[in-house]
C-alpha positions as CSV (number, residue, x, y, z in Angstrom):
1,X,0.0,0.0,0.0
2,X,2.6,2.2,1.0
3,X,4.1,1.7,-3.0
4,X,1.3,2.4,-4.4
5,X,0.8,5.8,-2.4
6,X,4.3,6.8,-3.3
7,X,4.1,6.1,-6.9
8,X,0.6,8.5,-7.2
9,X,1.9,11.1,-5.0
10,X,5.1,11.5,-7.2
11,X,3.4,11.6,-10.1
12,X,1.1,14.2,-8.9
13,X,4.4,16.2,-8.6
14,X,5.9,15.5,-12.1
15,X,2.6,16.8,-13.9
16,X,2.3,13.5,-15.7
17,X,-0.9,11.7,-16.1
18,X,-0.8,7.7,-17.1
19,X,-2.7,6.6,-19.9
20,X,-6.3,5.5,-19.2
21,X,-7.0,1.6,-19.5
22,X,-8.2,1.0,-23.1
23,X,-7.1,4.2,-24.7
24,X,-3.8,4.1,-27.2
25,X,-1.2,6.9,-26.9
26,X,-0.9,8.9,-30.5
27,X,2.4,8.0,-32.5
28,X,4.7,10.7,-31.9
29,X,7.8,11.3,-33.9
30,X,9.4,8.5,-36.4
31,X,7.0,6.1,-35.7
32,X,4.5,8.4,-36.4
33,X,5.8,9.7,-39.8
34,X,6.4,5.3,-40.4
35,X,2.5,4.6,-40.2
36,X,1.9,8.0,-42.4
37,X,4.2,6.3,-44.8
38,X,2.2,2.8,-44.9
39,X,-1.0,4.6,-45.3
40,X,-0.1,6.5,-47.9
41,X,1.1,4.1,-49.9
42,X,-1.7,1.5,-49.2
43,X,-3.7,4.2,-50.0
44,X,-1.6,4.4,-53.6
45,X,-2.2,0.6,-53.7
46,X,-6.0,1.0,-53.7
47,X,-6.1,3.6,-56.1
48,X,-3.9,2.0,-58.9
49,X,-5.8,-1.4,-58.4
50,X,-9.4,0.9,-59.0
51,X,-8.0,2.7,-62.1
52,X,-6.6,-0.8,-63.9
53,X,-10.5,-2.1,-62.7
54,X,-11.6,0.9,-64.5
55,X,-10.2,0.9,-67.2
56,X,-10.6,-2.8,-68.0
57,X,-14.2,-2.2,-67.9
58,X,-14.4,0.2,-69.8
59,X,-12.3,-1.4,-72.4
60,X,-14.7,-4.5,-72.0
61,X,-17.3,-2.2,-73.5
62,X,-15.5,-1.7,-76.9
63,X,-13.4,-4.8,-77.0
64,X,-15.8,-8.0,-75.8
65,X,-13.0,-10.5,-77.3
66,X,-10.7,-8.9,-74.3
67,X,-11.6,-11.4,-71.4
68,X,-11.2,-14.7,-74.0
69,X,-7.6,-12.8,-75.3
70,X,-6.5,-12.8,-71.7
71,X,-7.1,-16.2,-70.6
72,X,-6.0,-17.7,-73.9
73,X,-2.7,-15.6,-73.4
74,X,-2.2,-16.8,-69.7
75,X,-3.2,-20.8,-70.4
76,X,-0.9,-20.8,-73.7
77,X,1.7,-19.4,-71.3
78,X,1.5,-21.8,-68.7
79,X,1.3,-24.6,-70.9
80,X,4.2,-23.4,-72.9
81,X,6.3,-23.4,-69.8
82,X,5.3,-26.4,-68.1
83,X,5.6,-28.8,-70.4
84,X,8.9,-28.9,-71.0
85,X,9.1,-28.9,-66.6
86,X,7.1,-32.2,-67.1
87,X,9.9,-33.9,-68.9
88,X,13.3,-32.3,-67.7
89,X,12.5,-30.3,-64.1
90,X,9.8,-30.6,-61.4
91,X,6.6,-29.5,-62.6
92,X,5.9,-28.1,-58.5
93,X,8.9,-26.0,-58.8
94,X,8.0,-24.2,-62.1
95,X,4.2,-24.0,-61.5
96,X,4.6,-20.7,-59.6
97,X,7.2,-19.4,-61.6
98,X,4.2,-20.2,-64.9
99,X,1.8,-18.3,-63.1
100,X,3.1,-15.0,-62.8
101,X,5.0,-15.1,-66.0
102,X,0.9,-15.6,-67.6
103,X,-0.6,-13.5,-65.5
104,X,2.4,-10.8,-66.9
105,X,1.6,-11.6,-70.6
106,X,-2.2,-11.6,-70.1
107,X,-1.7,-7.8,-68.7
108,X,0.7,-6.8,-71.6
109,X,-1.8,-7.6,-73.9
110,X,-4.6,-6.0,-71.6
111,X,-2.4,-3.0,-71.9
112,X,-2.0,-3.0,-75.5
113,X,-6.0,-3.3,-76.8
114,X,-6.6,-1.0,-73.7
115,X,-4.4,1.9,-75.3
116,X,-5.9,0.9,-78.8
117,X,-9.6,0.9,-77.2
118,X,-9.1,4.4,-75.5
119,X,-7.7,6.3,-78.9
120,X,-10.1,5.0,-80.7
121,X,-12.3,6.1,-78.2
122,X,-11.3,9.7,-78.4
123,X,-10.0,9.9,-81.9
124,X,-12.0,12.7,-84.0
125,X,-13.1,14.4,-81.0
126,X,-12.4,18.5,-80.5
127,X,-9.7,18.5,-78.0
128,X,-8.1,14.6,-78.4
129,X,-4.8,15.9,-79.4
130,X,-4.7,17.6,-76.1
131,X,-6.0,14.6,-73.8
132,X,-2.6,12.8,-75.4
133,X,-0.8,15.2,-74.5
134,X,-1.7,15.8,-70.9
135,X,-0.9,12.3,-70.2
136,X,2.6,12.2,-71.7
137,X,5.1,11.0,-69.0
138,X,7.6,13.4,-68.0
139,X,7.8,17.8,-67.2
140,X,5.5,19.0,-69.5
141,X,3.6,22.5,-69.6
142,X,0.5,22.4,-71.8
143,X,-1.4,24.6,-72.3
144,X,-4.7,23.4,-74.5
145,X,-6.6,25.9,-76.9
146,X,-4.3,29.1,-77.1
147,X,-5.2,29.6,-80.3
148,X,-8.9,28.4,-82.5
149,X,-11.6,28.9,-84.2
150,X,-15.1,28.4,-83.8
151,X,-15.6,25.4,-86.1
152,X,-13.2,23.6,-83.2
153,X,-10.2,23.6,-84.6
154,X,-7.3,24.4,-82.1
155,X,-3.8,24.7,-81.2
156,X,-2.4,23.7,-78.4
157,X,1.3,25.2,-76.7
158,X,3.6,22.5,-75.1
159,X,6.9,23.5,-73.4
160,X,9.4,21.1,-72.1
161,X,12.9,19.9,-72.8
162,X,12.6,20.1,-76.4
163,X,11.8,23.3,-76.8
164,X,8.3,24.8,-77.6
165,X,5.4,22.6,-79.1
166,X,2.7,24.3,-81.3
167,X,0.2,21.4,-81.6
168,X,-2.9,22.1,-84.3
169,X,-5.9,19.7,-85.0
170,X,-8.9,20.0,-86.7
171,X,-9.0,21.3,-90.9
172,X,-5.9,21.6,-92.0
173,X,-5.5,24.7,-93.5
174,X,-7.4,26.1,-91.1
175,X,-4.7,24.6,-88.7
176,X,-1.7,25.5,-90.6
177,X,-3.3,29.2,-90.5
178,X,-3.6,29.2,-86.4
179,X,0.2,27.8,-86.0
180,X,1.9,30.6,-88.2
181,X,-0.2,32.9,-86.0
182,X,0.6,31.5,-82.6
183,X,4.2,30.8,-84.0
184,X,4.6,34.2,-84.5
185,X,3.3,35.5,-81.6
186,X,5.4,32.6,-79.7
187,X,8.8,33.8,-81.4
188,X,8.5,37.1,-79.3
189,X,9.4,35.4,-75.9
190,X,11.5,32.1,-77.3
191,X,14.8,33.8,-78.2
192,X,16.5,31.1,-79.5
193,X,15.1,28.4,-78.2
194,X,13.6,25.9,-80.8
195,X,9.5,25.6,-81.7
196,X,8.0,22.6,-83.7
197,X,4.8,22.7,-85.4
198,X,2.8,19.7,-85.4
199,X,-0.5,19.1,-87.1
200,X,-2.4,15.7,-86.0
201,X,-3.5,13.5,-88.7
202,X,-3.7,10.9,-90.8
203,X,-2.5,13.0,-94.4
204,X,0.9,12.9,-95.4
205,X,3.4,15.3,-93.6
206,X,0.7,15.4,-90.1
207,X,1.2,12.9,-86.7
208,X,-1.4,10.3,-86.4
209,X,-3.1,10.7,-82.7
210,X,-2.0,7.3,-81.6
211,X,1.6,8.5,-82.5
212,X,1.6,11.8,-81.1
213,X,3.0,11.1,-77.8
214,X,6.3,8.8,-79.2
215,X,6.6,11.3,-81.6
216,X,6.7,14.1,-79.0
217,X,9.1,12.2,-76.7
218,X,11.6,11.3,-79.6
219,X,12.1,15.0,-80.2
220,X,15.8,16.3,-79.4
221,X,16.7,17.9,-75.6
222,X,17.5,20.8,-76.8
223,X,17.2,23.1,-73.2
224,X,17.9,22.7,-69.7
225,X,15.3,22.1,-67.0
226,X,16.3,25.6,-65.8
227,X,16.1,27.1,-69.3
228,X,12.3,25.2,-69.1
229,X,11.4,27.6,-66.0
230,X,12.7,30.9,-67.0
231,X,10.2,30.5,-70.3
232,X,7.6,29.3,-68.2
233,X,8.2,32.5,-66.6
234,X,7.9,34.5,-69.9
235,X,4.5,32.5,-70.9
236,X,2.9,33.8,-67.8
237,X,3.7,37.3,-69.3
238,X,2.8,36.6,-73.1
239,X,-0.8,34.9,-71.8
240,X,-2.8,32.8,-74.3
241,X,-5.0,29.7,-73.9
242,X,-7.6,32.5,-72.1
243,X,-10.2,31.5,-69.5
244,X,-11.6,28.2,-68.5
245,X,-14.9,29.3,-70.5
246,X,-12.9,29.8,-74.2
247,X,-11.3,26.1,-73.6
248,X,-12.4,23.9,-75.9
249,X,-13.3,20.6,-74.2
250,X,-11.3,17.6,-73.2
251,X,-12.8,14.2,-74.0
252,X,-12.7,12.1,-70.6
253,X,-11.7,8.5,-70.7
254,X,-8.7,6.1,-69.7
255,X,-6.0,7.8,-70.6
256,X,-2.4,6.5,-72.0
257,X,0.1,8.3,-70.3
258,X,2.9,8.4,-73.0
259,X,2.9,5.8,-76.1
260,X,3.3,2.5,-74.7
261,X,0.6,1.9,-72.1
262,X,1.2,-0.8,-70.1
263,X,-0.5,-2.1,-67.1
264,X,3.5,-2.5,-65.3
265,X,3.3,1.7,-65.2
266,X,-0.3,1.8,-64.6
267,X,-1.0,4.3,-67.1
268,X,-4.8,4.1,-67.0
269,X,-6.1,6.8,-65.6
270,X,-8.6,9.3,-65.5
271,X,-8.4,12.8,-67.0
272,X,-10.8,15.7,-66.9
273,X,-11.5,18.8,-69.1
């Protein structure tokens, strides 16, 4: 007894009161910042696993062979690796090992009629050549519909490492008519650093729009990251693009975030106007 009245009476003097039964003290310090860590990236989990559910749904929709393609690619896999396991190895072993390796092909090929699925989706549509480019991987600035005309054709101004991008869709000469404007206008602010002119198409001398984004990313570094920022800087000054209400609209769908889509970078995803 006489403990027990020592212990409470000296912690009445240091200030400090002991947990309650049942209660949890919060995380405090590293191991605080640990758990904010797992969450976030169980969190990141969840959200990549939606998007691929997503956007294999919505590929269903347009591509009803995609289901039959998958398990046809995963069984032929299998197959083609345990058979030879039947005669030389342990089939046990390299059952595992067949698994994954079909579960990888049959999302390869998920990835690739996805990607096919989503442009042709889009493809026609005011605004498509700017939903490619939004969702090209890397530092990109876009800005969609700086320059157009009320029949819906548009250009669209990219900065990044290459240099400045004057993207034009719709009629072409029409199109060809906008980029000498903006390119003039663009010339102003870009000193010596390089702009393209690219008109999406199917004619001779255009980019298709499932090409634009491997097109875009095989173009030559021709600036530094810091050169990238200080014309970012002189954009802000030489406006263009205008309000939200003069953008031309942005068709919403899976997107393919640079050419190849593949489910290994999870490049389904969502994208809004």
């Amino acid at each position: 007894m006489a403990k027990t009245i020592s212990t409470d009476s000296s912690t009445r003097r240091s200030g400090s009161t002991p947990p309650r039964p049942g209660k949890v003290a919060p995380l405090t310090g590293r191991a605080a910042k640990r758990e904010a860590r797992k969450a976030k990236k169980a969190a990141k989990g969840q959200g990549k696993i939606k998007t691929i559910i997503q956007g294999y749904k919505m590929t269903k929709e347009r591509d009803r062979k995609l289901p039959w393609v998958m398990l046809l690619a995963f069984v032929l896999t299998v197959t083609v690796v345990l058979v030879p396991s039947i005669l030389f190895l342990n089939v046990w072993v390299m059952l595992p090992f067949a698994i994954m390796l079909g579960v990888l092909v049959a999302l390869i090929l998920f990835g690739r009629r996805a990607q096919k699925a989503a442009f042709g989706q889009v493809e026609g549509q005011p605004g498509a050549a700017a939903w490619v480019l939004e969702g090209m991987r890397g530092q990109w600035e876009v800005e969609a519909g700086v320059a157009g005309t009320t029949s819906m054709d548009a250009v669209h101004r990219v900065l990044g490492r290459p240099g400045f991008l004057l993207v034009g869709e719709g009629v072409p000469h029409r199109v060809k008519s906008l980029l000498a404007q903006e390119k003039k206008k663009l010339a102003r602010v870009a000193g010596e650093v390089p702009i393209y002119d690219i008109v999406v198409g199917d004619s001779e001398g255009q980019v298709p729009l499932n090409k634009l984004s491997t097109h875009v990313m095989k173009l030559p570094r021709n600036i530094t990251a810091a050169e990238v920022n200080t014309m970012k800087r002189k954009l802000s000054a030489l406006g263009g693009g205008g309000s939200s209400k003069n953008r031309m609209p942005i068709p919403q769908g899976p997107l393919p975030k640079g050419a190849a889509m593949t489910v290994s970078q999870r490049a389904i995803r969502r994208r809004g106007g």
